[in-house]
C-alpha positions in Angstrom: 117.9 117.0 46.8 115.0 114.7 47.6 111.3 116.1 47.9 111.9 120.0 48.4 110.1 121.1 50.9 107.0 121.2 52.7 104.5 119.0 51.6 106.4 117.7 49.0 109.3 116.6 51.3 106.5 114.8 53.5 105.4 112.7 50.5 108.1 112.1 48.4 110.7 109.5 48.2 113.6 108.9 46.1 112.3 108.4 42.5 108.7 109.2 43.7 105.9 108.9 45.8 106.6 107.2 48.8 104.9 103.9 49.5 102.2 103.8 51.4 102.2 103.3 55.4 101.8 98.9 54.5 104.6 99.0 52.5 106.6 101.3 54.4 106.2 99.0 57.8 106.2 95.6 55.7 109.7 97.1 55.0 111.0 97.4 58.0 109.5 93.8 59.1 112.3 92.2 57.0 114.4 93.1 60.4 111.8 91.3 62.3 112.4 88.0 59.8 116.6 88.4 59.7 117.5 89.1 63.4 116.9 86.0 65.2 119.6 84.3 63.0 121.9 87.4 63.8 120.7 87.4 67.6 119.8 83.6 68.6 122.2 81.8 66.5 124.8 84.4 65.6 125.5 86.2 69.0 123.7 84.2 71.8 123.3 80.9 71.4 125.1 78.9 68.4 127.9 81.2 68.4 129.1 80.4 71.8 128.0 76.8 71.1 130.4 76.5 68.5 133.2 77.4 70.4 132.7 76.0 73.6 131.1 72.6 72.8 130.9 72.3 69.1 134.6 72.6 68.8 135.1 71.6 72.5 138.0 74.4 73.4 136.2 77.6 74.4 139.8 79.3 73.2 140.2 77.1 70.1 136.9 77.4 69.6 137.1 81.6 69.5 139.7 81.4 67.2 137.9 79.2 64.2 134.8 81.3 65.0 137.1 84.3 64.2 138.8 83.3 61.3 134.9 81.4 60.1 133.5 85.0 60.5 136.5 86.9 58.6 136.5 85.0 55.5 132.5 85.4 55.3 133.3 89.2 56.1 135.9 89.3 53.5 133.6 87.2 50.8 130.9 90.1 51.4 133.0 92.9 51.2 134.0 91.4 47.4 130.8 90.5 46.1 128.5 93.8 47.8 129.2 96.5 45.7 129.6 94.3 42.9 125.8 93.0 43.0 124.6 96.6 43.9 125.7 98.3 41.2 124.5 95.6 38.8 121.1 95.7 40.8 121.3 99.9 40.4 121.4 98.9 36.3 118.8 96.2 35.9 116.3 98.1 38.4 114.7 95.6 40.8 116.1 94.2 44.2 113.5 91.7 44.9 114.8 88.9 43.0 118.5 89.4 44.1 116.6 89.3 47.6 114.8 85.8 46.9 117.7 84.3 45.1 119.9 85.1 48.3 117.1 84.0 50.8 116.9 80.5 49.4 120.7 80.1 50.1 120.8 81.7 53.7 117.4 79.1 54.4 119.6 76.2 53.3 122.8 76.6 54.8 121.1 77.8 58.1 119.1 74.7 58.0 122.5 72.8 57.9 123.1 74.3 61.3 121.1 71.5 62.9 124.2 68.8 62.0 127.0 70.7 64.2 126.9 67.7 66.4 129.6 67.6 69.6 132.4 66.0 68.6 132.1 65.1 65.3 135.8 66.2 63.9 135.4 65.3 60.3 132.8 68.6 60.2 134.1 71.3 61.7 134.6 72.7 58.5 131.6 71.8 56.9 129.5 73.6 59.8 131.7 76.6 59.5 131.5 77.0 55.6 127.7 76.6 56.5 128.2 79.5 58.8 130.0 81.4 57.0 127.3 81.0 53.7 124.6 81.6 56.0 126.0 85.3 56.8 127.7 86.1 53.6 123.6 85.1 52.1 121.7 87.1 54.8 124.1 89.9 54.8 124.0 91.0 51.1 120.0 90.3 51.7 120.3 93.4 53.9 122.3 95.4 51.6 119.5 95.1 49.1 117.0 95.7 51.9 118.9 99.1 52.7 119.6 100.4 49.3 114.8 100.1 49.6 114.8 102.8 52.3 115.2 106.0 50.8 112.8 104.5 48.0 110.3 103.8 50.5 110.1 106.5 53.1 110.2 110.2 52.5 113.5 112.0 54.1 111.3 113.2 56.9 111.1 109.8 57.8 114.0 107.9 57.5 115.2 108.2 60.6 111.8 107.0 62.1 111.8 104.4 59.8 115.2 103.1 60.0 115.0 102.9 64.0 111.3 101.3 63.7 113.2 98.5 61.6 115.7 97.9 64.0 113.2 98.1 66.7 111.0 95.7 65.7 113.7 93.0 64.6 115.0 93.1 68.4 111.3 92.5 69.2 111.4 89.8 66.8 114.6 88.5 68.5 113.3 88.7 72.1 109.9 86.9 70.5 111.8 84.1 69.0 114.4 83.7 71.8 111.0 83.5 74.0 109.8 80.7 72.1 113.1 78.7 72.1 113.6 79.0 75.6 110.3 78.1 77.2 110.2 75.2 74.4 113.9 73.8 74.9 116.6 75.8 76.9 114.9 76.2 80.4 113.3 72.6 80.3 116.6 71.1 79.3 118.1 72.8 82.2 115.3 72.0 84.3 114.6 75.8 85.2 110.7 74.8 84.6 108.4 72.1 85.0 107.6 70.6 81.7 109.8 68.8 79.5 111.1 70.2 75.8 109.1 70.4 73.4 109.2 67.0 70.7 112.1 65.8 73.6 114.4 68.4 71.7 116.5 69.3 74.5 120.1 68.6 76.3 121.1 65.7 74.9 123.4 66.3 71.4 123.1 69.8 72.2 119.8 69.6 70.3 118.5 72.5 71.7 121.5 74.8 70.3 121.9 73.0 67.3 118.2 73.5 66.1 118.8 77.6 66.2 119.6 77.3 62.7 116.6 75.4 61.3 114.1 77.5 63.8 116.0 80.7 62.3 115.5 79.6 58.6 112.2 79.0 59.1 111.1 82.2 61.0 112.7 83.8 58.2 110.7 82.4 55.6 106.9 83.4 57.4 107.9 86.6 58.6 110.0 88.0 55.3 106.6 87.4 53.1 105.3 91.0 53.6 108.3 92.8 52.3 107.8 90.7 49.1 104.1 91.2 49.1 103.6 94.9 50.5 106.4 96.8 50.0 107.1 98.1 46.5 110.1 97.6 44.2 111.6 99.9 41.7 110.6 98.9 38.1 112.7 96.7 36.2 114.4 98.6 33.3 114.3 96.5 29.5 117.6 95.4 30.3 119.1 91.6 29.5 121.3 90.2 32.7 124.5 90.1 30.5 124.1 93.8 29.8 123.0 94.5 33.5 126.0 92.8 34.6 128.4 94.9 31.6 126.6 98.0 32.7 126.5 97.6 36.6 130.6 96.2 36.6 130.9 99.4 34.4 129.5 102.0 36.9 131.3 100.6 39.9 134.6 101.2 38.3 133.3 104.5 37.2 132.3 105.0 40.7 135.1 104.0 42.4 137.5 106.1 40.3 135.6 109.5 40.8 135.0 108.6 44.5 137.2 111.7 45.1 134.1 113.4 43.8 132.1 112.0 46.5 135.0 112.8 49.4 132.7 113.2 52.4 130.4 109.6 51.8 134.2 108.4 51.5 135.0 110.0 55.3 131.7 108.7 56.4 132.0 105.0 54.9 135.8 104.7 56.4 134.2 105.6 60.2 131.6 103.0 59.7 133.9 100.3 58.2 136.0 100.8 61.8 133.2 101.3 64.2 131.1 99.3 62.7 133.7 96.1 63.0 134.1 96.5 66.7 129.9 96.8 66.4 129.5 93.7 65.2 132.3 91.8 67.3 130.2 92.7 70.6 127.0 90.9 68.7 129.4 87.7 68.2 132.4 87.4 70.7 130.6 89.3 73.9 127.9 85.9 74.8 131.3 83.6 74.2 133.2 85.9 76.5 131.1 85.7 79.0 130.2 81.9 78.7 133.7 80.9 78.5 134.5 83.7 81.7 131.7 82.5 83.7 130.7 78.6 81.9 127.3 79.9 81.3 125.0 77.2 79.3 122.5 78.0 76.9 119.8 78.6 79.6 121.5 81.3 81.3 122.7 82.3 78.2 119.0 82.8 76.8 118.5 85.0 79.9 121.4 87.3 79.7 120.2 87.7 75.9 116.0 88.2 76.4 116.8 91.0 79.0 119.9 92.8 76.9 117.4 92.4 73.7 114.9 94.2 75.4 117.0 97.2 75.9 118.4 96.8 72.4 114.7 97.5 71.5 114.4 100.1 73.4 117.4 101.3 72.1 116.7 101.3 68.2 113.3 103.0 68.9 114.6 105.2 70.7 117.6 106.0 68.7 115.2 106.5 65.5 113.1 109.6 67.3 116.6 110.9 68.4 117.8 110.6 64.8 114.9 112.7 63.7 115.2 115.8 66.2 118.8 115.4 66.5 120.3 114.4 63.3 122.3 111.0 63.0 126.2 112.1 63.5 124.7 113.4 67.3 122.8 110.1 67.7 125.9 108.2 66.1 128.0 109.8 69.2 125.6 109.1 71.7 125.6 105.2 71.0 129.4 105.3 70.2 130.2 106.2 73.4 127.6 103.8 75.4 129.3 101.1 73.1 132.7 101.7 74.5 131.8 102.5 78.6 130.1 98.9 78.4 132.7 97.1 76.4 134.9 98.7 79.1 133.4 97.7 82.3 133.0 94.3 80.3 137.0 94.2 80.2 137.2 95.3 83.8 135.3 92.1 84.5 136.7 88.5 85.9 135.1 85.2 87.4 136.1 86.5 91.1 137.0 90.4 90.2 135.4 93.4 89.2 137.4 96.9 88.0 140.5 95.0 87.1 141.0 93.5 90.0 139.1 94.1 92.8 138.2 90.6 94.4 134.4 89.5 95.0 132.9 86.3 95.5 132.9 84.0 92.2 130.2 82.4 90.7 128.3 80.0 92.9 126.8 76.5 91.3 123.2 76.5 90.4 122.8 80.2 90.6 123.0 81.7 87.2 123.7 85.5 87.7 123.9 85.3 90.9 127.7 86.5 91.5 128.5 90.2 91.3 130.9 90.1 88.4 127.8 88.4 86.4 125.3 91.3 87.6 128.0 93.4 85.8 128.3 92.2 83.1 124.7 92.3 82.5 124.5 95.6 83.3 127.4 96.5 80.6 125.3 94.5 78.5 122.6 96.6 79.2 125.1 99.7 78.3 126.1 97.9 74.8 122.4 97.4 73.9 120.8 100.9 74.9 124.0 102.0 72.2 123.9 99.3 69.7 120.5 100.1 68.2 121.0 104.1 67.6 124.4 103.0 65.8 122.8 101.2 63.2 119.8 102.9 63.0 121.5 106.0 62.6 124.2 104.6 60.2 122.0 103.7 58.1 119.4 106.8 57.5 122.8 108.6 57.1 123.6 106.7 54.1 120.0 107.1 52.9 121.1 111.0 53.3 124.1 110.9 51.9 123.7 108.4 48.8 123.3 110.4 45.3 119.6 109.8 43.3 120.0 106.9 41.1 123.1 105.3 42.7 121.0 103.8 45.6 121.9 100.1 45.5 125.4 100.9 44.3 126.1 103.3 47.3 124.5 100.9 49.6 126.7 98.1 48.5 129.5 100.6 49.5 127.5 100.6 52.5 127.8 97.3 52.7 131.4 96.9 52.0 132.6 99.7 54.4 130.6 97.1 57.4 132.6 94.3 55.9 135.9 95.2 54.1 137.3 95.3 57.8 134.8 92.7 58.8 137.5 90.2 58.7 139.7 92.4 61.3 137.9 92.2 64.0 137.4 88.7 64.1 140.8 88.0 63.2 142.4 90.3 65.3 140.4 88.7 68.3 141.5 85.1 67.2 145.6 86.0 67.1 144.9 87.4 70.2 143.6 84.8 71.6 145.9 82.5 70.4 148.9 84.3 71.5 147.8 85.3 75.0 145.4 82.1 75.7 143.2 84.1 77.1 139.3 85.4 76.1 139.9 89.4 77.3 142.0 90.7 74.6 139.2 90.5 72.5 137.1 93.1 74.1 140.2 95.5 73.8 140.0 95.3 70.1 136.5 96.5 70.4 137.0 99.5 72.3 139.9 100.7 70.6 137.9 100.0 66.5 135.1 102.0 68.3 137.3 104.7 69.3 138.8 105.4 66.4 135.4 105.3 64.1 134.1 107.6 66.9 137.1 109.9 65.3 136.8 109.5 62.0 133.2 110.3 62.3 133.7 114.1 62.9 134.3 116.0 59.8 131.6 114.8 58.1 129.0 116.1 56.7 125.1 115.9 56.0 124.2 116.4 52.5 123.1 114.4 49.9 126.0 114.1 46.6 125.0 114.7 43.2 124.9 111.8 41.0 
């Protein structure tokens, strides 16, 4: 077990002392350098861009989003637990870190040619895409597996929800920026023009997401390298880190009976975690192809759901502490589904399947009921969707045996992204067959009821290697 107890609990991390307080925070700031790409251009902005102008056919345009996002899903589910275990043998995770952030910088940065109606690069903007998240995403695995090296177990939970905290602050910062800059004087919602003339025409605006993101990124991910201590490097050549770390996962993964309840836990989280992460995406595409929001509006509906998001994470991170995760996970599980659900009950002229209201009005962004309900479902998702990561992840920190950090937290990794592909595909058959944006949201609640489920029988207790 980590630390003991008493004041050696409150000092002690995994493998040692903990860090101290400026490396502790300058760890969780990486969440304040990654989530604008997962916010701005991911959920709210580029994402529905893509679909509804970028590929021109706001149902066509879900479809190649979800089949763009399920083979980066599937690519990180592969290559996760793979590079964990042979970070676990060669020691260090910075250098995986760097090597990966120079990738996600480029391809994001190639964001900025997704120009309307250019048919010979559809696929070159979605392989871009799809790079960009597969890059970032095993970042954050690496990230992770830091945690319990960082904090002691007294604070993880604080720790873990501070992180995601401050990267929706970062998000709401950034999204700030972007929209008093480009989005609102594009739309004309203020009285100056965008900033270098960046603004409606070519989409400019939405297409420059991906550079803004890139470079936000590379400021604002500088103190984690600087500040927050890695473990040391063992006297290890890369062929023989690679021989040894391949060689532990398969050891790992054929003994994992021996580790049964990280198993039960890791199987919830791949389910819940899916439906999770297709509110982020397919919830601002759903609501700009159900209502024709723009990028404007959109901004909006994003600054004020990232605010409870925020609010959320924080929040969820004391709650994790005097509660314990699996409560916290059930709290947010269950805000997650009564928002995705009055979501679904939602049309353009119709609220609680089928109840008719006035529609949306011209010129009046939010101004119609159904949109004021949908913000407020919003509202729901994000007050959940910060506990449920926060919580997830200081449960893994609990759960993951000394010594396997990086390995386990590439099974982390793997159990957000070996079903990563079925959400998003599931959304575009549906699509497809019923021609129609709602079935989507029904795959959410249903992936988030059954994690919910899953969830139950475990347990918290930390394996033994």
């Amino acid at each position: 077990m980590v630390g003991g107890s008493g004041g050696a609990l409150a000092h002690n991390a995994v493998g040692g002392p903990a860090a101290r307080p400026l490396g502790q925070y300058s760890w969780a700031f990486f969440d304040w350098a990654n989530q604008p790409y997962f916010t701005i251009v991911g959920s709210l902005i580029f994402g529905p861009y893509f679909a509804t102008f970028f590929i021109a056919d706001e149902t066509r345009g879900q479809e190649i989003l979800g089949y763009t996002l399920g083979l980066a899903g599937l690519v990180m589910a592969l290559l996760s637990p793979v590079a964990g275990a042979i970070s676990d043998a060669a020691g260090r995770r910075k250098p995986w870190m760097a090597g990966l952030s120079a990738v996600f910088v480029l391809a994001a940065l190639a964001h900025w040619w997704a120009v309307p109606g250019a048919p010979d690069g559809i696929w070159h903007i979605a392989l871009a895409v799809a790079l960009a998240n597969v890059t970032l995403e095993m970042a954050v695995v690496f990230n992770n597996s830091m945690l319990p090296t960082v904090a002691p177990a007294n604070r993880l939970g604080f720790l873990s929800g501070f992180g995601y905290g401050i990267g929706y602050v970062g998000g709401i910062v950034a999204l700030l920026l972007l929209q008093l800059a480009f989005f609102l004087p594009a739309e004309d919602l203020v009285p100056w023009p965008p900033l270098f003339g960046i603004g409606a025409e070519g989409h400019a605006a939405d297409r420059l997401t991906g550079p803004f993101s890139a470079i936000w990124y590379l400021v604002f991910v500088l103190p984690m390298f600087l500040f927050t201590p890695d473990v040391p490097a063992r006297a290890i050549g890369a062929g023989a880190a690679i021989r040894e770390g391949l060689g532990r996962l398969w050891a790992t993964l054929r003994k994992l009976r021996r580790y049964g309840n990280i198993v039960r836990f890791l199987i919830a989280r791949m389910i819940f975690n899916d439906g999770l992460n297709a509110i982020f995406v397919f919830g601002p595409v759903y609501a700009a192809g159900l209502f024709g929001w723009k990028s404007g509006t959109l901004s909006v509906f994003g600054l004020l759901v990232l605010i409870f998001w925020a609010v959320g994470a924080f929040a969820g991170g004391v709650l994790d502490d005097r509660l314990g995760p699996k409560r916290t996970l059930y709290i947010s599980l269950a805000a997650l589904m009564a928002g995705s659900l009055l979501g679904l009950s939602l049309g353009r002229e119709s609220i609680l399947f089928g109840l008719a209201v006035p529609g949306v009005e011209p010129g009046r962004p939010l101004g119609s009921l159904p949109e004021q309900l949908f913000l407020f479902a919003g509202i729901i998702m994000g007050l959940g969707a910060g506990p449920a990561q926060s919580a997830s992840r200081s449960l893994m920190a609990r759960l993951a045996p000394d010594g396997m950090l990086t390995e386990f937290f590439g099974l982390y990794a793997l159990s957000g992204k070996a079903a990563a592909f079925l959400a998003p595909v599931l959304i575009a058959v549906l699509t497809g067959i019923f021609d129609s944006l709602r079935p989507g949201l029904v795959v959410i609640i249903a992936l988030l009821a059954i994690g919910l489920v899953l969830l139950l029988p475990v347990r918290i207790e930390r394996a033994d290697p």
